[in-house]
C-alpha positions in Angstrom: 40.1 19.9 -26.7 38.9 19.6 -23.0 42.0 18.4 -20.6 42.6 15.0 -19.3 40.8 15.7 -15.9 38.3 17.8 -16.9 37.6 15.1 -19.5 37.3 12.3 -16.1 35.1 14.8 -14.7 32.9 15.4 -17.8 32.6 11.6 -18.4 32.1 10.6 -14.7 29.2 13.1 -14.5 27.5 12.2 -17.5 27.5 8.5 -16.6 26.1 9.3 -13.3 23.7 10.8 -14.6 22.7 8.1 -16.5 23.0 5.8 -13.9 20.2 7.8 -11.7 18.0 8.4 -14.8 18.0 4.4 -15.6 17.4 4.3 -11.9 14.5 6.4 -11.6 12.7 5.1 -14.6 13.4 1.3 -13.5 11.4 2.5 -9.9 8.3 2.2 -11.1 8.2 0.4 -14.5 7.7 -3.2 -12.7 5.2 -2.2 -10.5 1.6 -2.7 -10.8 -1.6 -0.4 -10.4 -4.6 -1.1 -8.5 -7.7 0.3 -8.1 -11.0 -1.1 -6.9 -14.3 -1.5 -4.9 -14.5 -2.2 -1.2 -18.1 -2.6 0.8 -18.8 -4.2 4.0 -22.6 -5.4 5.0 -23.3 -3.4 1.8 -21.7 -0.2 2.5 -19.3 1.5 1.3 -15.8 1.4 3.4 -14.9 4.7 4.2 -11.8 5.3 5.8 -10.2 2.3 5.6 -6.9 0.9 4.4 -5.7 -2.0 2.6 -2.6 -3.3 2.4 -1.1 -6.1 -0.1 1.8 -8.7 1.4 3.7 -11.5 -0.5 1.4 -14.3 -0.3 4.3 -17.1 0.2 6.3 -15.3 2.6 5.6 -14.4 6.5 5.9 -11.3 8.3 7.5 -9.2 5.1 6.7 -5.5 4.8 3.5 -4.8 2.5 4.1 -4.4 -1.0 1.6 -1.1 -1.3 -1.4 -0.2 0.7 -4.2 2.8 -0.4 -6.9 4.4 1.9 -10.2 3.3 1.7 -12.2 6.8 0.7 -16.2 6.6 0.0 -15.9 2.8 -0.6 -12.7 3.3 -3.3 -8.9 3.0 -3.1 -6.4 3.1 -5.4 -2.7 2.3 -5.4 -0.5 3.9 -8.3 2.4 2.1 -10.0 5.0 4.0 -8.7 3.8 2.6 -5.0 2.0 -0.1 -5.7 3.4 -3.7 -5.5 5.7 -6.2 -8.2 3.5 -8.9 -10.1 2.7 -12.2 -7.9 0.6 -13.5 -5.6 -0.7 -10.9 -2.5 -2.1 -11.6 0.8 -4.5 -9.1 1.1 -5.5 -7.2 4.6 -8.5 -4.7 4.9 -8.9 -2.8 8.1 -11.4 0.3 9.2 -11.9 1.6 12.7 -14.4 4.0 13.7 -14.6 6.0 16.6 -16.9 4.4 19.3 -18.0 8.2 20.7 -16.0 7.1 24.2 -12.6 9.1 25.3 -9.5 6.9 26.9 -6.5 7.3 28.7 -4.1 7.4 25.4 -1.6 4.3 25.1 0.8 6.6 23.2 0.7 9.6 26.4 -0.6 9.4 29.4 -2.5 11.3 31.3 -4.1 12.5 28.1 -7.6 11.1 26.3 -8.1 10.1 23.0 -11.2 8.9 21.1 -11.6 5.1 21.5 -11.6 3.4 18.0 -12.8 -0.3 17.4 -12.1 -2.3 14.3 -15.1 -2.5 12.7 -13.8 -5.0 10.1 -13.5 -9.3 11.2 -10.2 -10.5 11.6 -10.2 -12.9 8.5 -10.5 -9.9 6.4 -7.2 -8.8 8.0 -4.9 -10.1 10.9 -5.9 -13.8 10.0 -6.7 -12.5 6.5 -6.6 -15.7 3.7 -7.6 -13.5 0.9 -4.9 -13.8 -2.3 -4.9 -12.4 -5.5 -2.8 -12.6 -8.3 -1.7 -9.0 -9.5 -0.3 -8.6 -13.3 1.8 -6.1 -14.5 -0.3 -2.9 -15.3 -3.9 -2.0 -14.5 -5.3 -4.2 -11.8 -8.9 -3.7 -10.4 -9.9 -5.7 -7.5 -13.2 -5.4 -5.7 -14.1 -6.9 -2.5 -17.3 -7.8 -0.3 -16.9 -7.8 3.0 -19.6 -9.2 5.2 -19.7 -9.5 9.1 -21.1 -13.4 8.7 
């Protein structure tokens, strides 16, 4: 018969252990995939990122965000956001072929980059979507008009 506090010890760990598995398999169960389709003028975005936000609630953290590769992105379920209602904020900058002083360290250059996407696609973005629990696939065409 194990000992009094080895028997503490025995029982702590194993509902620790429990604890962190319940944890770990809670972390990603409510979250929701999403994958989809992102052009501008017709082309594919490449490079870009987009970014989901609460839609009711001002200046939270996003909820998950993806690159923008060859016109695709995807967010997996572990990162991507609860089910509700997102804001939605697509951004892409390209390099303009100019060097500038760098904002970050000066005296050194940097490439200049402009933000080839219009603001109501992000900063003053009013795109919302509903995302459901699961699979979601959301396409979007952007145009500069």
């Amino acid at each position: 018969m194990i000992s009094s506090p080895h028997r503490k010890l025995a029982l702590t760990c194993c509902l620790f252990s429990l604890a962190l598995l319940a944890l770990t398999g809670c972390g990603s169960s409510n979250r929701a995939a999403i994958k989809g389709n992102v052009t501008f003028d017709g082309a594919p975005v490449d490079g870009g990122m987009i970014l989901f936000f609460p839609a009711n609630e001002k200046y939270k953290a996003d909820q998950g965000r993806a690159e923008i590769k060859n016109g695709t992105y995807q967010v997996p379920s572990g990162k991507g956001p609860p089910p509700g209602d997102y804001r939605v904020e697509i951004t892409w900058e390209k390099k303009t072929g100019k060097q500038v002083v760098s904002k970050g360290d000066p005296p050194n250059m940097e490439d200049e980059v402009i933000q080839v996407i219009p603001p109501q696609y992000n900063q003053k973005s009013q795109i919302t979507k509903g995302i459901k629990l699961g699979e979601n696939t959301l396409d979007f065409t952007l145009t500069s008009k």
